[in-house]
TORVO-626521 format. One line per field, with one value per residue (C-alpha): residue number from 1; x negated, y, z; residue in one letter. Coordinates in Angstrom, 3 decimals. Each point is the difference from the previous one (the first is absolute). Layout:
# residues N
k	[NUM, ...]
c1	[X, ...]
c2	[Y, ...]
c3	[Z, ...]
r	[A, ...]
//
This chain:
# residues 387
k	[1, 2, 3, 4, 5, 6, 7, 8, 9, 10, 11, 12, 13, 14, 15, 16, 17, 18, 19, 20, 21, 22, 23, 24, 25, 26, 27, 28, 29, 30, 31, 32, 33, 34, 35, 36, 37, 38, 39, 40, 41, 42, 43, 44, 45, 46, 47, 48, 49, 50, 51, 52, 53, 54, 55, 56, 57, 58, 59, 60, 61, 62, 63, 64, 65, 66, 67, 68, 69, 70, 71, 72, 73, 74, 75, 76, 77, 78, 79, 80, 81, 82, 83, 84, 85, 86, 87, 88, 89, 90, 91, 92, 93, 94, 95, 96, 97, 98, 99, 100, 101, 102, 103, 104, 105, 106, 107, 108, 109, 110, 111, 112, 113, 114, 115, 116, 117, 118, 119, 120, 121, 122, 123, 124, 125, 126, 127, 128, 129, 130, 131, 132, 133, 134, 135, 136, 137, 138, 139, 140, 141, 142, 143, 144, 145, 146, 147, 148, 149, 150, 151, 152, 153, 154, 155, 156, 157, 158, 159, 160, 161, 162, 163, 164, 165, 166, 167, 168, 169, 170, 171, 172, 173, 174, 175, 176, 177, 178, 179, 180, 181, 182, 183, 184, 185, 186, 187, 188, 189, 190, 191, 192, 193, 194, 195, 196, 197, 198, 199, 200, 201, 202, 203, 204, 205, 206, 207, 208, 209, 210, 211, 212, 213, 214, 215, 216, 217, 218, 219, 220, 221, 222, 223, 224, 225, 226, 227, 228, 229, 230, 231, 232, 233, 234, 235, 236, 237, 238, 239, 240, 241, 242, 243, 244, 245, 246, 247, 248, 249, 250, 251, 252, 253, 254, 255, 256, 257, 258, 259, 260, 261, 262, 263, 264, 265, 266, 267, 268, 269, 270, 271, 272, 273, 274, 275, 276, 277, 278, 279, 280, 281, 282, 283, 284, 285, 286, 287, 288, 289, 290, 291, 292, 293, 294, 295, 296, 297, 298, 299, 300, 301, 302, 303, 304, 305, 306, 307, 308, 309, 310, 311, 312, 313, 314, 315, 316, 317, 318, 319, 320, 321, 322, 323, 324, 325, 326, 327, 328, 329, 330, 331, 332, 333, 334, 335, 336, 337, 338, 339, 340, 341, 342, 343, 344, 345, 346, 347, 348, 349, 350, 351, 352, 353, 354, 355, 356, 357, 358, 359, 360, 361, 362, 363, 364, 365, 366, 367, 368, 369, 370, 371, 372, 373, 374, 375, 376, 377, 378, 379, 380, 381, 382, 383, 384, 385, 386, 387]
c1	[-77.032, 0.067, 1.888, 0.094, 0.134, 3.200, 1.580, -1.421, 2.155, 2.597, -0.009, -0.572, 2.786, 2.299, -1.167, 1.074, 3.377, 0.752, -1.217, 2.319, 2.988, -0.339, -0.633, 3.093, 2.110, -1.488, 0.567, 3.910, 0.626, -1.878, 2.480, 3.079, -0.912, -2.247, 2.240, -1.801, -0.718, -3.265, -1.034, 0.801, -3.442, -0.820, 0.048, -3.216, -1.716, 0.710, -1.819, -3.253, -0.131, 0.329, -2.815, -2.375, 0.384, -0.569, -3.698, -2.169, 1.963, -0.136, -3.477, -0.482, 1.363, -1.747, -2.919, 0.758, 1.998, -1.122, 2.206, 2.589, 0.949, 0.129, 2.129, 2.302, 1.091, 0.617, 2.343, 2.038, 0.728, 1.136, 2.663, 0.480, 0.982, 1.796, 2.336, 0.508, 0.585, 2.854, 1.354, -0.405, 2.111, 2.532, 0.644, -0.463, -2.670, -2.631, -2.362, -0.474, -0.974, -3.029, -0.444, -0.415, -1.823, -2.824, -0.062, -0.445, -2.662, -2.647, 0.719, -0.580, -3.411, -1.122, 1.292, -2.300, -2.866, 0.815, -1.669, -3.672, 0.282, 0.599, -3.883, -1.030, 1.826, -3.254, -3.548, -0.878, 0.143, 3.183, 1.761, 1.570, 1.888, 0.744, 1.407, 1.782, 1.819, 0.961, 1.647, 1.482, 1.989, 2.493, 1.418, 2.065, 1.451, 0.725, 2.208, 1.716, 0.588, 2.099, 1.990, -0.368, 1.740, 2.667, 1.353, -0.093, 1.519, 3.557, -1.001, 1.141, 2.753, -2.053, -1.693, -3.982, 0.477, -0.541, -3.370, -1.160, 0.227, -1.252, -3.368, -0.201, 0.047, -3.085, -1.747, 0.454, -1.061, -3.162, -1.041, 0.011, -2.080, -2.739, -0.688, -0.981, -2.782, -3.829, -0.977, -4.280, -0.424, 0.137, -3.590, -0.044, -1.329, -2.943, -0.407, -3.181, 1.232, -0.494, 3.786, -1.675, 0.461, 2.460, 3.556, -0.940, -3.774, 1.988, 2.984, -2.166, -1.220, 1.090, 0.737, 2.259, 1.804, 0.664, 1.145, 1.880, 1.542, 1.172, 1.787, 1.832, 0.779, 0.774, 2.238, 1.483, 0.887, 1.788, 1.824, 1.536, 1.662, 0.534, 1.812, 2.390, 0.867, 2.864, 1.846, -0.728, 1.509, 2.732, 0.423, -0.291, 3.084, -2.255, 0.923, -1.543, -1.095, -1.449, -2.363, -0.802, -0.925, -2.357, -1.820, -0.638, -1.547, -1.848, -1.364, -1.272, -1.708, -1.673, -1.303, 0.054, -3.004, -1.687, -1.064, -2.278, -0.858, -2.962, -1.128, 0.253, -1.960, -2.620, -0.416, 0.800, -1.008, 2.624, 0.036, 0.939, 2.961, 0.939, 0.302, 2.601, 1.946, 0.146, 1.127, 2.600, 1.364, 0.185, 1.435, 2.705, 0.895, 0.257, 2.913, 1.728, 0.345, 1.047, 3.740, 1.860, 1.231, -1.309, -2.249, -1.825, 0.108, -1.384, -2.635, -1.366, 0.498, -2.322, -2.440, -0.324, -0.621, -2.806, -1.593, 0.366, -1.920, -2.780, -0.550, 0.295, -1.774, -2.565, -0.327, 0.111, -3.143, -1.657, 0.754, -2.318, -3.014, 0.253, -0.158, -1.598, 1.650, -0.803, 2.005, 2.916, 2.950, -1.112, -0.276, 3.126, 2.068, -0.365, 0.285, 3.785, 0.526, -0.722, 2.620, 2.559, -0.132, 0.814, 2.154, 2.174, -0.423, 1.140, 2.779, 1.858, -0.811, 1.238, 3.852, -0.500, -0.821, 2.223, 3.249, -0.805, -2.130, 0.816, -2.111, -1.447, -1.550, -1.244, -1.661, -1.874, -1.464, -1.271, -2.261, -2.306, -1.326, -0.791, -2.091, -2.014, -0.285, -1.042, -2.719, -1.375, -1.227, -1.488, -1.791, -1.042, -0.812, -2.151, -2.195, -0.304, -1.826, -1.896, -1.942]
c2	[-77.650, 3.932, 2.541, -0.389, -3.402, 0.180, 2.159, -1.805, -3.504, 2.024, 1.763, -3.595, -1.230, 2.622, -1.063, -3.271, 0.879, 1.462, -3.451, -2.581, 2.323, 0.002, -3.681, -0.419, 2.108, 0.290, -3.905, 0.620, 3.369, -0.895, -3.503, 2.015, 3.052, -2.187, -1.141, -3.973, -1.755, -0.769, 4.246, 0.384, 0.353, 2.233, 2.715, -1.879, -0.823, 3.988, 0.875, -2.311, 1.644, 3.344, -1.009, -1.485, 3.222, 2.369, -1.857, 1.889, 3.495, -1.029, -0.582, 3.419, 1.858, -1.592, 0.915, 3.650, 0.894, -2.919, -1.831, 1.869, 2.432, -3.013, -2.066, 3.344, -0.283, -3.668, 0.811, 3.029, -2.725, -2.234, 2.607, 0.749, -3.772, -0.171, 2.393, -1.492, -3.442, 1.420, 1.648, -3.098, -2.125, 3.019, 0.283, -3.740, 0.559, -3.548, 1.706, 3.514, -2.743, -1.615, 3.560, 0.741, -3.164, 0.930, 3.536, -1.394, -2.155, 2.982, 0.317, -4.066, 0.243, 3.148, -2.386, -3.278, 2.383, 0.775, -3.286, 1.565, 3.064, -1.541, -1.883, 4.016, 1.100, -2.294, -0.923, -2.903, -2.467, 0.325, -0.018, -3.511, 0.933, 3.390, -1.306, -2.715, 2.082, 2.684, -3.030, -0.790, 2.936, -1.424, -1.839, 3.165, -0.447, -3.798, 1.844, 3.094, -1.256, -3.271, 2.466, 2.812, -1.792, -1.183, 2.773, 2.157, -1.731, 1.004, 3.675, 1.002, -0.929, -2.016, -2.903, 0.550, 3.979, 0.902, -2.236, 2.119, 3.235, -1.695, -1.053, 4.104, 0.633, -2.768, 2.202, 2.898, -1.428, -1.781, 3.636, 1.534, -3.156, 0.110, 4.234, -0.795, -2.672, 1.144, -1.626, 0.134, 3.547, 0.076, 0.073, 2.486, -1.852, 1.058, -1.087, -1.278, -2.235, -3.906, -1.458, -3.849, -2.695, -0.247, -1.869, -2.534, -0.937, 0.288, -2.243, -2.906, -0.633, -3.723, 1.920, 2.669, -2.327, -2.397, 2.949, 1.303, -2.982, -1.047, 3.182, -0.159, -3.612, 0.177, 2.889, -1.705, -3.003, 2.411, 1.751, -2.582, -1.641, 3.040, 1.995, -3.326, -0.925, 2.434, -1.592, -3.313, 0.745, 1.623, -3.059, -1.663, 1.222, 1.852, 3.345, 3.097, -0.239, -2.943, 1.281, 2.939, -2.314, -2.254, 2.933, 1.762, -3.415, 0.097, 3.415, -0.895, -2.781, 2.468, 2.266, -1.537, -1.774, 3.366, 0.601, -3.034, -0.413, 2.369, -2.257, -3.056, 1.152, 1.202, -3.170, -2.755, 1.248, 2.074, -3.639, -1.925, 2.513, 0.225, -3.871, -0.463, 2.904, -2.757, -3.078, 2.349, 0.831, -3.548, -0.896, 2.719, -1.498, -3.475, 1.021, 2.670, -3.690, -1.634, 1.661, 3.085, 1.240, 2.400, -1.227, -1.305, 3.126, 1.691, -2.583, 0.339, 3.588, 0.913, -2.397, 1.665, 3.046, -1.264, -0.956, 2.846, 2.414, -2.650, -0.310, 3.761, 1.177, -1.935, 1.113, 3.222, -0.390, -2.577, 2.784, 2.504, -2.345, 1.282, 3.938, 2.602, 2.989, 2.202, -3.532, -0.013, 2.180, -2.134, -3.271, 0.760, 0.877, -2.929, -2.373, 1.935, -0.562, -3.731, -0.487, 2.158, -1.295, -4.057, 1.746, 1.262, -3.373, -1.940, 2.465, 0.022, -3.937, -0.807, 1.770, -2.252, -3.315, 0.304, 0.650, -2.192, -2.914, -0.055, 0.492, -2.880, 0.264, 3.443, -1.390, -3.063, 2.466, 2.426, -2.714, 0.218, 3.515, -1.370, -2.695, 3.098, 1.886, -3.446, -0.437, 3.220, 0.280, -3.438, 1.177, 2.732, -1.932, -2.492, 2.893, 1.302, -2.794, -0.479, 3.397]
c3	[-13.935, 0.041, -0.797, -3.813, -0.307, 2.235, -1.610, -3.677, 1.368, 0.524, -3.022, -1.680, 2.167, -1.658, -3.437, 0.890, 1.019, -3.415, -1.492, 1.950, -0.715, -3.410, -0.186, 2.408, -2.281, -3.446, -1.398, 1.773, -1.703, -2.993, -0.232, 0.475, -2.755, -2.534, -3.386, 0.696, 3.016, -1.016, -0.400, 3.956, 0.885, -2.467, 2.701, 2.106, -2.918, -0.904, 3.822, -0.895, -3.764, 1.359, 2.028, -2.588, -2.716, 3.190, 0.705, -2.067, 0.774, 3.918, 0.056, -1.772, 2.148, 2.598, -1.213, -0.950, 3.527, 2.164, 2.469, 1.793, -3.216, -2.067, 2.618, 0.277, -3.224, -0.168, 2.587, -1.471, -3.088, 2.589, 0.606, -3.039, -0.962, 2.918, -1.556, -2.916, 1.323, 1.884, -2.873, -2.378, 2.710, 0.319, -3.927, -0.698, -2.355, -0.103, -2.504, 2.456, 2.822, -1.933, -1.013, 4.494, 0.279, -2.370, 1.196, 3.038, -0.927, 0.248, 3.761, 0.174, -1.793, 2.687, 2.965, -1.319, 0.708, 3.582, 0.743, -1.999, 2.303, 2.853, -0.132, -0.617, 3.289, 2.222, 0.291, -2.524, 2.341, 1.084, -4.186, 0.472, 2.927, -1.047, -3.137, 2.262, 2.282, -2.086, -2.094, 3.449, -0.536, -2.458, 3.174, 0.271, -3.571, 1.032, 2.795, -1.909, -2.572, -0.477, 3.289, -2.771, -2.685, 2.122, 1.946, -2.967, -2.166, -0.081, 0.861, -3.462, -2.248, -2.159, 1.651, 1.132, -1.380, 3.539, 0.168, -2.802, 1.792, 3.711, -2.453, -0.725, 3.846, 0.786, -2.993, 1.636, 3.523, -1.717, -1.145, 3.800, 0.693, -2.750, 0.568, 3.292, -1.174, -0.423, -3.122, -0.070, -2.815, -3.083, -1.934, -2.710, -3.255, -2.442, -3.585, 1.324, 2.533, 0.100, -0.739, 0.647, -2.470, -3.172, 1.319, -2.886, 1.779, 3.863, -1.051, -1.160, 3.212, 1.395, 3.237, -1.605, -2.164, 2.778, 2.585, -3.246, -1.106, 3.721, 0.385, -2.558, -0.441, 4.141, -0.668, -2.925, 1.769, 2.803, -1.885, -2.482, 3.276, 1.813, -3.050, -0.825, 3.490, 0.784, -3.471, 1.263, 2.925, -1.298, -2.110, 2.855, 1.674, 2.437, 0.853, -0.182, 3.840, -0.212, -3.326, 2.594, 2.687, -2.079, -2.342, 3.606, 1.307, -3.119, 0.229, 3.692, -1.367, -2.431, 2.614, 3.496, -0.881, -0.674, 3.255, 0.168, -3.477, 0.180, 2.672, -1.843, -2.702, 1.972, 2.340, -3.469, -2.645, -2.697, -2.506, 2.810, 0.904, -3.630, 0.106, 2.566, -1.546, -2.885, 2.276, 1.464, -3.503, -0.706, 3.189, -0.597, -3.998, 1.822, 2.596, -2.585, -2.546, 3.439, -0.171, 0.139, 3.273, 1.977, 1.958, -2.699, -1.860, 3.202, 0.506, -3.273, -0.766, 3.569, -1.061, -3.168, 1.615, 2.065, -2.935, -2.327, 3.590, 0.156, -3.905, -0.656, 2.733, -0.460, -3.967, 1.374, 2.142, -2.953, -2.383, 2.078, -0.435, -3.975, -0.161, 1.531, 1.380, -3.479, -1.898, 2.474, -1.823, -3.318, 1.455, 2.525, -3.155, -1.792, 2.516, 0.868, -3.677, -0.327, 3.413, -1.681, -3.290, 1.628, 2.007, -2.846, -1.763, 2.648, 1.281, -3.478, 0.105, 3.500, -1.295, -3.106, 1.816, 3.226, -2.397, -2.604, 1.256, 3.653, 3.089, 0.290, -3.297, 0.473, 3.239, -2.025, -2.750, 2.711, 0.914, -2.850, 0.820, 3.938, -1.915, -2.134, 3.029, 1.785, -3.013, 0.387, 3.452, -0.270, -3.236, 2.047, 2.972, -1.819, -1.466, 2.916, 1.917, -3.012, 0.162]
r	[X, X, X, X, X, X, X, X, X, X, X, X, X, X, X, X, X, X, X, X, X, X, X, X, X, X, X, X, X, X, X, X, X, X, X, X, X, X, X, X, X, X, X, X, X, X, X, X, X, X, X, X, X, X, X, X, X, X, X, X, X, X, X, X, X, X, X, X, X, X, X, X, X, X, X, X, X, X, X, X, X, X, X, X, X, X, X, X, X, X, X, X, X, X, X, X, X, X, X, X, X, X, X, X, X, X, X, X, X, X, X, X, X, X, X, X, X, X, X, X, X, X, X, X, X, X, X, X, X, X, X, X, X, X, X, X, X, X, X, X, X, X, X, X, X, X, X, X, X, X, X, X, X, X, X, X, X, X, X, X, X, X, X, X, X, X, X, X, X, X, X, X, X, X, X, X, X, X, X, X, X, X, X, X, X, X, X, X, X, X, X, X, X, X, X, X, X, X, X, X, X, X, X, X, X, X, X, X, X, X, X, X, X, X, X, X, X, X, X, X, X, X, X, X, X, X, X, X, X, X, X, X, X, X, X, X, X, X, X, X, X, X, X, X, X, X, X, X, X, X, X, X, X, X, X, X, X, X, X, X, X, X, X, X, X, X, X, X, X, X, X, X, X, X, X, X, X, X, X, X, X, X, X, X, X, X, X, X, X, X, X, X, X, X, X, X, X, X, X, X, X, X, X, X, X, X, X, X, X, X, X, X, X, X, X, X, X, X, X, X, X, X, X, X, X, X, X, X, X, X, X, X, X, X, X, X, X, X, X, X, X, X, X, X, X, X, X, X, X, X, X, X, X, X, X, X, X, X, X, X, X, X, X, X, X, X, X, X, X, X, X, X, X, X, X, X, X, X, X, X, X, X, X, X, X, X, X]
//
């Protein structure tokens, strides 16, 4: 750990704390402004949209200012959507808050790379932990931010107005952060200069698709229980405290694990981590059908956090097997674009399911992309010990 990556986590940390807010508050605001029950989270499924469109732009402008520039202004839309949340919950106005979620979405596809530059802040031998603990990081939004959402939520007139304007604050704080970290120079390009392999010939490798595919289907899996479980709460006759309590258990479970995950890896082999991340996402589907009170909704919900650190991590790491360093902004971009785009699917999906079908339902058809992700890395597993 030096100086960089430290201040990286923390950076990533901050990124995170924007993310559990808005899933704290956007499904509740989104419920209470949306014309039908079943639009209310529009406003996530906005965030993860926002995200997928900004890919190709984000990787860009990676590669034309590098980094920290490009990070910079990921974070100056974060305060800019900040804004307009606030002023969307102020005037009552559902369609301006999709409008701040997808806005916002541009900051969310700059943060998904912090985990990319973190293996570039290290020697090579040290990527899987450097990618692990500046993951670790988010442990600070898993603090701030279920406490974020709650103490600010009656700062304004309008309910969660005030969280709004405390999200422009942590943008502003993330920027003092990120201008004090070294990112390794930019490299001015020539029109001679090897740009690696076309995305088309990189993506078809069984490693890439794997990686690809378990990112996305992990993250997919996440965020389908993770967007509908302040409803079901609420449906629940759970309060508001208690939905704090459980999505901050959750986000612990997401990035506790961080600072041994590297470890893991290293000592069992990334497959073998990425396996037990899909045990512990069945585990946590078997104790969320189990009942509804809070303890099970706790139980499950950390579990499911566990899972999504040891199956995205390890993707992350797999993914690096597939590129070279002249491939990365390509082959970053469109592995960001594959988890956003299941993201948005299955953030409009979870509103639909948990208002219409129920949550035990929604928690049966999230097992069929843990079985995918379950067939892929013994596809990949199989091939391997047969070269």
């Amino acid at each position: 750990m030096n100086k960089n990556l430290l201040l990286l986590s923390i950076a990533q940390g901050l990124f995170l704390t924007n993310n559990v807010t808005f899933i704290a508050i956007n499904g509740l605001v989104g419920l209470s402004l949306a014309p039908v029950p079943w639009m209310a989270t529009l406003p996530v499924m906005g965030y993860v949209v926002g995200g997928a469109l900004s890919t190709g732009l984000v990787a860009k402008s990676q590669q034309l200012f590098g980094r920290k520039i490009s990070f910079l202004l990921g974070l100056i839309v974060a305060l800019v959507s900040a804004g307009i949340g606030a002023w969307a919950v102020l005037h009552s106005s559902f369609l301006l808050l999709v409008v701040a979620t997808v806005v916002a979405g541009y900051y969310s596809a700059n943060g998904q790379l912090y985990r990319f530059a973190a293996a570039e802040l290290c020697a090579p031998d040290y990527r899987e932990k450097a990618v692990s603990l500046v993951m670790a990081g988010g442990l600070m939004g898993a603090i701030i931010g279920p406490n974020l959402a709650m103490h600010t939520k009656n700062w304004l007139e309008f309910p969660f107005a005030g969280a709004y304007v405390a999200l422009a604050g942590i943008a502003l704080l993330s920027m003092a952060v990120m201008s004090y970290i070294e990112f390794p120079p930019v490299v001015a390009k020539k029109a001679s200069d090897h740009t690696g392999r076309p995305l088309n010939e990189i993506m078809r490798q069984p490693v890439f698709l794997v990686a690809t595919l378990s990112a996305a289907l992990g993250y997919g899996v996440m965020n389908l229980l993770m967007a509908a479980t302040p409803l079901a709460m609420q449906v629940c006759g759970l309060s508001f405290e208690d939905t704090a309590w459980v999505l901050q258990w959750h986000v612990i479970g997401m990035f506790a694990p961080g600072f041994v995950t590297g470890h893991l890896i290293k000592r069992f082999g990334v497959l073998n981590i990425m396996g037990v991340g899909v045990l512990l996402n069945i585990a946590c589907i078997s104790i969320a059908l189990s009942g509804v009170e809070i303890h099970q909704f706790l139980l499950a919900l950390f579990l499911l956090g566990v899972g999504w650190n040891f199956l995205f991590t390890g993707s992350t790491t797999l993914s690096m097997q597939a590129y070279t360093p002249q491939e990365k902004d390509k082959a970053q971009a469109a592995i960001n674009f594959c988890v956003f785009g299941t993201m948005a699917f299955t953030s409009f999906a979870s509103g639909a399911l948990v208002t219409t079908q129920g949550w035990t339902w929604l928690n049966w058809g999230s097992l069929s992309p843990v079985v995918i992700t379950a067939s892929g890395l013994l596809f990949l597993r199989l091939r391997y010990k047969k070269v």
